[in-house]
DOLUMLUM-28952 format. One record per residue (C-alpha): x, y, z; residue in one letter. Coordinates in steps of 0.02 Angstrom, whole numbers. Layout:
N
+--------+--------+--------+------+
!     px !     py !     pz ! type !
+--------+--------+--------+------+
!      X !      Y !      Z !    A !
...
+--------+--------+--------+------+
***
This chain:
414
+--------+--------+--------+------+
!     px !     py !     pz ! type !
+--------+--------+--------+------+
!   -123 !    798 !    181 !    X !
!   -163 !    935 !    306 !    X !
!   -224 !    804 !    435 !    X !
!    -58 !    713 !    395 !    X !
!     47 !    844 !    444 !    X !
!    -50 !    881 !    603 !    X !
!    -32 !    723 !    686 !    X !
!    150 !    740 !    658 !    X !
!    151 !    885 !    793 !    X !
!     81 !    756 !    927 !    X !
!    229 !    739 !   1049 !    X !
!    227 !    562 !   1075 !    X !
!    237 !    504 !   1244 !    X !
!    181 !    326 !   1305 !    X !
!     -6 !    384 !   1339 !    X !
!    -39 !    467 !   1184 !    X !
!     12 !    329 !   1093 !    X !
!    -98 !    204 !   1157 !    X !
!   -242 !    358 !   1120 !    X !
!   -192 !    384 !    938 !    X !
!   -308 !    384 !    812 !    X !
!   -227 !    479 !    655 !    X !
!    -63 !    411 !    585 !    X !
!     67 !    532 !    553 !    X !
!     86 !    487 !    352 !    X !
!    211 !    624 !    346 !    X !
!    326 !    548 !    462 !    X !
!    305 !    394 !    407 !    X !
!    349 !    460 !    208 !    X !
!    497 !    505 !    297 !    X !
!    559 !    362 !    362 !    X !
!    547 !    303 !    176 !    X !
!    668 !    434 !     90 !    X !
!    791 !    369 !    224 !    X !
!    749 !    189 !    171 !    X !
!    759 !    260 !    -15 !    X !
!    932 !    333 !     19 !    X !
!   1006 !    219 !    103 !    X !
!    974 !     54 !     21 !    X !
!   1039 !    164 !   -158 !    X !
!   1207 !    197 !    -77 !    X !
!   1231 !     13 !    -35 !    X !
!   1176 !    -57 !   -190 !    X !
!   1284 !     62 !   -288 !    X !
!   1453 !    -34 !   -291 !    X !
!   1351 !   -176 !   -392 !    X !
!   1341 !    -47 !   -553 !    X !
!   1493 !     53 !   -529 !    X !
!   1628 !    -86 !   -494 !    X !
!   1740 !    -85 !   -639 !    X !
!   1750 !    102 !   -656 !    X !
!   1774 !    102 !   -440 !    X !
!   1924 !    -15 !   -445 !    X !
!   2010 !     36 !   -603 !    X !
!   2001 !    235 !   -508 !    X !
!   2074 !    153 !   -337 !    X !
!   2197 !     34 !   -425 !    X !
!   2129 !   -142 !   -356 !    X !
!   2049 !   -297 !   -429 !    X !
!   1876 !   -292 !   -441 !    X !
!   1871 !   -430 !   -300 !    X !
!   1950 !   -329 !   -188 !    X !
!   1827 !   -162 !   -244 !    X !
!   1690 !   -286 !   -211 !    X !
!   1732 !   -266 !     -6 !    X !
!   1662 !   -107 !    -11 !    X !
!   1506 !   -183 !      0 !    X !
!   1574 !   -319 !    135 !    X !
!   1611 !   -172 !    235 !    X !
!   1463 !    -95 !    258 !    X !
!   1362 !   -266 !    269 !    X !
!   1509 !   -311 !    401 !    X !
!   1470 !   -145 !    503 !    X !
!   1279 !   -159 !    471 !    X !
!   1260 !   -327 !    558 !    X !
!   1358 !   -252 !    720 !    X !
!   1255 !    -98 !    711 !    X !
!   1094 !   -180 !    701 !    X !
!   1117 !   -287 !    854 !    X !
!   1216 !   -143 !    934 !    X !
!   1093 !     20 !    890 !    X !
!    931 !    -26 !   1006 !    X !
!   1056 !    -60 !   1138 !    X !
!   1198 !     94 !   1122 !    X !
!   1027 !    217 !   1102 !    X !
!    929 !    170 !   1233 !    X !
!    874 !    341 !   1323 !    X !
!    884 !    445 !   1171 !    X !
!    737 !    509 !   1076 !    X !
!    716 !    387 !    931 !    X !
!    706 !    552 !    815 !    X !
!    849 !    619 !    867 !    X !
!    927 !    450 !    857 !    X !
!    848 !    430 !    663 !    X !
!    903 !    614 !    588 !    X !
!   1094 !    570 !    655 !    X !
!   1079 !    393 !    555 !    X !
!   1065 !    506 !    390 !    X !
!   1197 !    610 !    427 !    X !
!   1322 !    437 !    411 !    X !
!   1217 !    446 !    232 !    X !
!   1268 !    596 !    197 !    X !
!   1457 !    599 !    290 !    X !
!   1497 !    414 !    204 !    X !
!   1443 !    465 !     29 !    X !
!   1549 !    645 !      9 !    X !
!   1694 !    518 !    100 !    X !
!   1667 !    384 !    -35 !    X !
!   1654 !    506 !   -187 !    X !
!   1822 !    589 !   -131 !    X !
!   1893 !    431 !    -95 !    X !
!   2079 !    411 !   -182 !    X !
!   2124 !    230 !   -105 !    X !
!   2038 !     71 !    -53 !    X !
!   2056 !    120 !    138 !    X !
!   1951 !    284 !    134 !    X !
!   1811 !    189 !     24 !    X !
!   1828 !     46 !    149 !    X !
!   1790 !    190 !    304 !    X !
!   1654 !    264 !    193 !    X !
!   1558 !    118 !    171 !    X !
!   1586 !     78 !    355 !    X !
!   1503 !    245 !    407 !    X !
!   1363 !    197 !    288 !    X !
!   1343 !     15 !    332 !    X !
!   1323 !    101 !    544 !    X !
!   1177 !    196 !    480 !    X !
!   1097 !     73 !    347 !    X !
!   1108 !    -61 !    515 !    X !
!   1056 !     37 !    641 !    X !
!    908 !    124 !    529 !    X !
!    842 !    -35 !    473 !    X !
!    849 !   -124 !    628 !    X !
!    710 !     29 !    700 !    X !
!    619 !     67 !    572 !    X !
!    465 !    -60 !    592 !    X !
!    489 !    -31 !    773 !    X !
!    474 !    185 !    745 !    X !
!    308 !    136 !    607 !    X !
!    211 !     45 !    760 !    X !
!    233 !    202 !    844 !    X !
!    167 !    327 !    703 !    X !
!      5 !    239 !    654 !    X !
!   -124 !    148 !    747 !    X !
!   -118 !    -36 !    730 !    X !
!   -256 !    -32 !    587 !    X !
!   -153 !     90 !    482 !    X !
!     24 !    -41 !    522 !    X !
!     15 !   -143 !    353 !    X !
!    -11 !     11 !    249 !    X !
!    132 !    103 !    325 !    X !
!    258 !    -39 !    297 !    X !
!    206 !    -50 !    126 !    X !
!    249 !    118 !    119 !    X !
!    430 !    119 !    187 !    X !
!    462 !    -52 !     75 !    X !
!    394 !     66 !    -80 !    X !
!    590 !    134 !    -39 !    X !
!    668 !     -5 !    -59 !    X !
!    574 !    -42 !   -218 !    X !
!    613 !    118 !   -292 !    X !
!    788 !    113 !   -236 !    X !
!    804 !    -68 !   -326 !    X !
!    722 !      4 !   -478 !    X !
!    855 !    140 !   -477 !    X !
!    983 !    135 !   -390 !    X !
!   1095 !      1 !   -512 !    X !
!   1032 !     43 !   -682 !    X !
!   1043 !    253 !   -660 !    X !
!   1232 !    227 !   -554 !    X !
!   1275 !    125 !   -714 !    X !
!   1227 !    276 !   -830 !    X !
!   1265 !    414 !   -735 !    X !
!   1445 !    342 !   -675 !    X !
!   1461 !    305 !   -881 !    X !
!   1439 !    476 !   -929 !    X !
!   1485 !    600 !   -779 !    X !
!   1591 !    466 !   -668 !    X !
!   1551 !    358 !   -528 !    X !
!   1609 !    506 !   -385 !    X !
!   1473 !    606 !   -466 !    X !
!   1365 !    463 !   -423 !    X !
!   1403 !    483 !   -255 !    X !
!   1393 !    652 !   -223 !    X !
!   1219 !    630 !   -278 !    X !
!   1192 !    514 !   -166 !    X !
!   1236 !    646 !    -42 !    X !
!   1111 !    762 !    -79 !    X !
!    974 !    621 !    -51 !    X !
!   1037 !    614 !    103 !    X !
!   1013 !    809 !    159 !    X !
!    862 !    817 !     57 !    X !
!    796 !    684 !    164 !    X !
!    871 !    756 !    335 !    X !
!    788 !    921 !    278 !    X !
!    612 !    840 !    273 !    X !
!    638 !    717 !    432 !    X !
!    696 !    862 !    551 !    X !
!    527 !    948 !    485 !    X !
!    423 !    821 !    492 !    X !
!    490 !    669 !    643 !    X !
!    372 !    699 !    809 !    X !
!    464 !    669 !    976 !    X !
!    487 !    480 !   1012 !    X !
!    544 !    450 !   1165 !    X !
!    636 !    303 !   1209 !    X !
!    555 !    140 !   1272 !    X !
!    611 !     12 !   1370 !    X !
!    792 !    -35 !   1419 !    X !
!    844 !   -170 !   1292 !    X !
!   1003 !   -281 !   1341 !    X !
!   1114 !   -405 !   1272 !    X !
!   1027 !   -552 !   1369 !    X !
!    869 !   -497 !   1252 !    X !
!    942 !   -535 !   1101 !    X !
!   1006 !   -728 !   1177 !    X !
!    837 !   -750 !   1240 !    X !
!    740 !   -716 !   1015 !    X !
!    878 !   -814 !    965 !    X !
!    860 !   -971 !   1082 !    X !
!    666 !   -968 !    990 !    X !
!    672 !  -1106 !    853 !    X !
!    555 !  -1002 !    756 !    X !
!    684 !   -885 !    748 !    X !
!    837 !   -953 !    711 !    X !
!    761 !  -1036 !    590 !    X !
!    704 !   -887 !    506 !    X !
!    869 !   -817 !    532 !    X !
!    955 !   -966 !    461 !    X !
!    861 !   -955 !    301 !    X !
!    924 !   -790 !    278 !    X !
!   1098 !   -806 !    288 !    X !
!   1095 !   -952 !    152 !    X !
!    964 !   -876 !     20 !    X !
!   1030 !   -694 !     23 !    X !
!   1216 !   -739 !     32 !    X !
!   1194 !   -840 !   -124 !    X !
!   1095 !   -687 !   -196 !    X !
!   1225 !   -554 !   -150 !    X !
!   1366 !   -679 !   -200 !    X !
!   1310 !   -667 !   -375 !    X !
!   1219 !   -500 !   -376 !    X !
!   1392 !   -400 !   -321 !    X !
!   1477 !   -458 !   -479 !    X !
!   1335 !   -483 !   -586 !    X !
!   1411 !   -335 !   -692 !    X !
!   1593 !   -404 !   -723 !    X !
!   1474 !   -549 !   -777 !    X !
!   1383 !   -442 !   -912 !    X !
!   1547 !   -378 !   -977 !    X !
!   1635 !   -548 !  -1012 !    X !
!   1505 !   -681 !  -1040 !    X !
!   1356 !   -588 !  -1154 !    X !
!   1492 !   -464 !  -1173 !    X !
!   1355 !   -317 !  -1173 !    X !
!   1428 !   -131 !  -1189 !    X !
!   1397 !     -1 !  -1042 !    X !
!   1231 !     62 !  -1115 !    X !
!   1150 !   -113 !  -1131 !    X !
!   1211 !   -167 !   -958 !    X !
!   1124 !      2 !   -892 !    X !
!    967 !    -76 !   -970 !    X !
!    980 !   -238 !   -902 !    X !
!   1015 !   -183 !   -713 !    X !
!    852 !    -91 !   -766 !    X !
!    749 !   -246 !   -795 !    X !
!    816 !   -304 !   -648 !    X !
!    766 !   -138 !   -562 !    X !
!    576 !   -139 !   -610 !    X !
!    589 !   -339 !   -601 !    X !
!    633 !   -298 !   -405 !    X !
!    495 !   -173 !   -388 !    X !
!    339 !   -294 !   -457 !    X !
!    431 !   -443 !   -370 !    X !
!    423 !   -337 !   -206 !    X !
!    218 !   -332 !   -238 !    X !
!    209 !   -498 !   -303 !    X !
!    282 !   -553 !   -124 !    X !
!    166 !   -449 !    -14 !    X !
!     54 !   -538 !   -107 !    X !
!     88 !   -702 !    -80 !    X !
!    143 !   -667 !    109 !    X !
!    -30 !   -597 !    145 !    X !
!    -58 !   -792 !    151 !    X !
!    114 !   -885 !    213 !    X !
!    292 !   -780 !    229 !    X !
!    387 !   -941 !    203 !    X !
!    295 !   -974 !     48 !    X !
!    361 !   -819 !    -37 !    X !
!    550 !   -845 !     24 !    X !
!    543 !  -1015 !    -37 !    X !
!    460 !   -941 !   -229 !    X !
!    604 !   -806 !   -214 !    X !
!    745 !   -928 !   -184 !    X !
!    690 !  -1071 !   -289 !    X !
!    674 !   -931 !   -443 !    X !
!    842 !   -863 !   -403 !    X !
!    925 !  -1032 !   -395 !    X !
!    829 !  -1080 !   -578 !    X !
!    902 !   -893 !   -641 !    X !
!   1053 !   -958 !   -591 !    X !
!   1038 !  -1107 !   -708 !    X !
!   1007 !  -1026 !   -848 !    X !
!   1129 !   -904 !   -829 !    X !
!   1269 !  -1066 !   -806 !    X !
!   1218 !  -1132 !   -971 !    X !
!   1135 !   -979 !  -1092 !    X !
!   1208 !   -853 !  -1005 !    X !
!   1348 !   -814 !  -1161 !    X !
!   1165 !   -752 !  -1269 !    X !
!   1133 !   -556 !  -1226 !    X !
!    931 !   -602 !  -1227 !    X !
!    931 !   -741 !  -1130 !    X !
!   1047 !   -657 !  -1008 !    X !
!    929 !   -498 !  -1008 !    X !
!    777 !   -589 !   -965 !    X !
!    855 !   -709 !   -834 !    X !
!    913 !   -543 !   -747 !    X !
!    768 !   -457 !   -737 !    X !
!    681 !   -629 !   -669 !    X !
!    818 !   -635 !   -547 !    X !
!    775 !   -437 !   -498 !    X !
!    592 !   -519 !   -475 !    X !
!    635 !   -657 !   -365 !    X !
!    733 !   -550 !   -257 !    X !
!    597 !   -423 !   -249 !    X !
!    499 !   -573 !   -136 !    X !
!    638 !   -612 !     -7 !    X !
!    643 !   -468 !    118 !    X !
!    468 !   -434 !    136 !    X !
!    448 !   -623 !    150 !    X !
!    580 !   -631 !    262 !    X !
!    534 !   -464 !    380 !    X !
!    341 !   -525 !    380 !    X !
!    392 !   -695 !    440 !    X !
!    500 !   -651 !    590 !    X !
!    383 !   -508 !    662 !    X !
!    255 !   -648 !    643 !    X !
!    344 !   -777 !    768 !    X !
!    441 !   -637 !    853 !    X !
!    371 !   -567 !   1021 !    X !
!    279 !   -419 !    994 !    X !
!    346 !   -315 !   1128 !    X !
!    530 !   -352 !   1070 !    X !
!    510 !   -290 !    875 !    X !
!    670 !   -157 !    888 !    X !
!    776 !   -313 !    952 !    X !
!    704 !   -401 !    815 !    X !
!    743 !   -284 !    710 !    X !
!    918 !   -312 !    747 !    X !
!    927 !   -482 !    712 !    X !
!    864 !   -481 !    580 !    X !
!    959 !   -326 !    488 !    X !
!   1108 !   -430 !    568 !    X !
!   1087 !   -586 !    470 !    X !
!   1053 !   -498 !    323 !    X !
!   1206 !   -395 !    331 !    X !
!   1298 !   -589 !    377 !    X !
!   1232 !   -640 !    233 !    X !
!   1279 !   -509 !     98 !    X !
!   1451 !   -487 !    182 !    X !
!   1474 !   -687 !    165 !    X !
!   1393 !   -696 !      5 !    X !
!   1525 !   -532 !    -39 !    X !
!   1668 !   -631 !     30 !    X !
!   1660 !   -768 !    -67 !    X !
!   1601 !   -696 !   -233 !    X !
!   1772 !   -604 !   -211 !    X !
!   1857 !   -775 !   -180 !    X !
!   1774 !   -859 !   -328 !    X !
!   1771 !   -719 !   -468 !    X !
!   1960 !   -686 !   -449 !    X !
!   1992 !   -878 !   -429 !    X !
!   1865 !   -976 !   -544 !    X !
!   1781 !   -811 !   -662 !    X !
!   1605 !   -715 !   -641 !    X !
!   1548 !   -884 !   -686 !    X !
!   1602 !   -955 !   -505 !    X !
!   1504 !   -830 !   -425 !    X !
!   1342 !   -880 !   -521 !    X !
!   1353 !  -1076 !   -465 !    X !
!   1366 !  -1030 !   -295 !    X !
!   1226 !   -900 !   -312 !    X !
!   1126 !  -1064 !   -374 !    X !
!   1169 !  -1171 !   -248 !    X !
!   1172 !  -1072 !   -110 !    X !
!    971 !  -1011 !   -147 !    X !
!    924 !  -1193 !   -171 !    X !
!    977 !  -1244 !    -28 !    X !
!    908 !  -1118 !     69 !    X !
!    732 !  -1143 !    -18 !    X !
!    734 !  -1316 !     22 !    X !
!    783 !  -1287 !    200 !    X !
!    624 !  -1176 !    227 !    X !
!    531 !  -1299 !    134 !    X !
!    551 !  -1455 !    233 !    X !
!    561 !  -1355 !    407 !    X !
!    468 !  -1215 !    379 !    X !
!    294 !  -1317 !    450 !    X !
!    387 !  -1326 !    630 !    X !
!    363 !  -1108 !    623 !    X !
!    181 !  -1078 !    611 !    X !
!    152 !   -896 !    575 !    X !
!     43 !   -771 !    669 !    X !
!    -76 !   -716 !    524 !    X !
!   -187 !   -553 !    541 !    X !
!   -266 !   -492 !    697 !    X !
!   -335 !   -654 !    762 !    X !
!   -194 !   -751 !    774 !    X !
!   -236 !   -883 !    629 !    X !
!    -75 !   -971 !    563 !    X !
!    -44 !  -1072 !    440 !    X !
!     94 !  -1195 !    399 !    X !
!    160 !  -1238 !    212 !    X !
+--------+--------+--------+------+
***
């Protein structure tokens, strides 16, 4: 641990980068309690809906645009961030990311209308873009190449944790203290981890002069925008359903607070072995664990449509879906750095945090449209549909991408 710490002292300047030879774990660690705190405040809406919109006095379609806020701002932010920073020290640049974690949560747990949640969510969904769209970018630059793999797996470990706990504890806690407590705790994630990155972040000075014309220039690269495409279909469809999935526990198995609580749970630690069980299989093809994620979501869906009304069978099929999920976005991030450039990975980044946010503020936007029109139900078909379509679409084009695989450039096609 001492070594750890040391090579986070190493003022990082273009030269003694290329010299490393000690990755800065500590930093690193870092960069996953902002990943842990984060990804928790955005997924919170999904377990505190009801309670949310009942406090503000709106439907719980229109509480549901919380989250299309900060998915709305995220996807601006993401494209925006390696552009609007360019010249500032990318620590400075990452501690003032979880301040909006901090700022956006106190805003959302005093929050008295549907306007100030709106703003607090956009605050959050500027830092959750911008952070997301740097942080593989800011790993390359803490750890030699050897060390890359492990220190990814690391910052992903926050979004597994955050999975595990962010729905099922927001569902208890909100239950028994209210959901503002939830998000005042979500507040002092955020200046516990600001405490620890200000102490532990070496200087990372800015590289490069990103521009608009090289984001045109990834996306005009079939690989892509074809990676990019599948996103915006599987995880809309996920997020579609996923937002509501508690207003769907409530009427259909009609499961009390405590049992939903356990069920977000299984979907929790479903996320966090799915998220393993996709490194796994993208160690060999990306596209072959987005198309196991989306195909598993879409059969979730399924049974959901048709046994959904029995608590069990509703249980299990959520914690499956958790699973599935748990696939997609290392899937998804593995197979765009592998046909992206490798000396444009924070523009990458972008894109990529951009179509996700597209696709969970789509996927939010209609779930809203459907659950207020059409029932929870609604939102669950187009879930289904939405995943197998994407899966298929990755599936019959996905051999026209060949992946980069490993050091020496072996690919392979599905």
């Amino acid at each position: 641990m001492s070594d750890s710490l040391t090579a986070t002292t190493v003022e990082f300047d273009d030269t003694a980068e290329e010299a490393r030879d000690k990755p800065a774990w500590a930093a690193v660690t870092s960069l996953t309690f902002g990943v842990f705190g984060l990804v928790t405040a955005e997924f919170l809406p999904a377990s505190l809906l009801t309670p949310m919109a009942a406090d503000v006095g709106v439907s719980v379609g229109a509480a549901g645009q919380a989250v299309t806020a900060t998915a709305v701002v995220g996807a601006i932010a993401g494209l925006a961030a390696a552009i609007v920073t360019r010249g500032i020290d990318r620590r400075i640049v990452i501690w003032s990311l979880t301040g909006l974690l901090i700022v956006s949560s106190v805003i959302a747990a005093i929050a008295t209308n549907l306007t100030t949640l709106l703003f607090a969510r956009v605050l959050l969904g500027i830092g959750l873009g911008a952070f997301w769209s740097m942080v593989a970018a800011t790993a390359m630059r803490l750890v030699p190449p050897s060390a890359l793999p492990k220190a990814m797996s690391l910052i992903f470990a926050g979004v597994s944790l955050a999975t595990v706990s962010a729905a099922p504890i927001g569902a208890y806690l909100g239950n028994v203290m209210g959901w503002r407590f939830v998000f005042w705790l979500s507040a002092l994630v955020g200046v516990a981890t600001l405490v620890v990155q200000i102490a532990v972040l070496p200087r990372l000075p800015a590289r490069g002069s990103p521009d608009i014309r090289t984001l045109f220039r990834l996306l005009g690269q079939p690989s892509i925008a074809l990676v990019l495409a599948g996103i915006v279909v599987v995880i809309s469809g996920h997020f579609a359903g996923f937002t509501y999935v508690r207003p769907f526990l409530e009427q259909i198995p009609k499961l009390s607070v405590e049992a939903i609580s356990l069920v977000l749970l299984a979907y929790g630690v479903g996320g966090f072995l799915g998220n393993f069980a996709g490194g796994a299989i993208t160690a060999r093809s990306a596209k072959a664990s987005v198309i196991f994620g989306a195909f598993l979501i879409a059969l979730v869906g399924v049974s959901l449509l048709f046994v959904g009304a029995s608590p069990i069978a509703s249980a299990v099929a959520v914690g499956l879906w958790g699973f599935a999920f748990g696939a997609l976005p290392v899937g998804f991030q593995t197979w765009l750095v592998r046909v992206a450039p490798e000396d444009e990975a924070e523009s990458a980044g972008g894109l990529i945090v951009a179509a996700f946010q597209i696709a969970i503020a789509s996927g939010a936007i209609f779930g809203g449209l459907l659950v207020d029109g059409f029932g929870t139900l609604g939102v669950i078909a187009y879930a289904t549909v939405a995943t197998l379509v994407g899966g298929l679409g990755v599936l019959l084009l996905g051999s026209k991408s060949p992946e980069r695989v490993g050091a020496s450039g072996a690919s392979h096609a599905l």
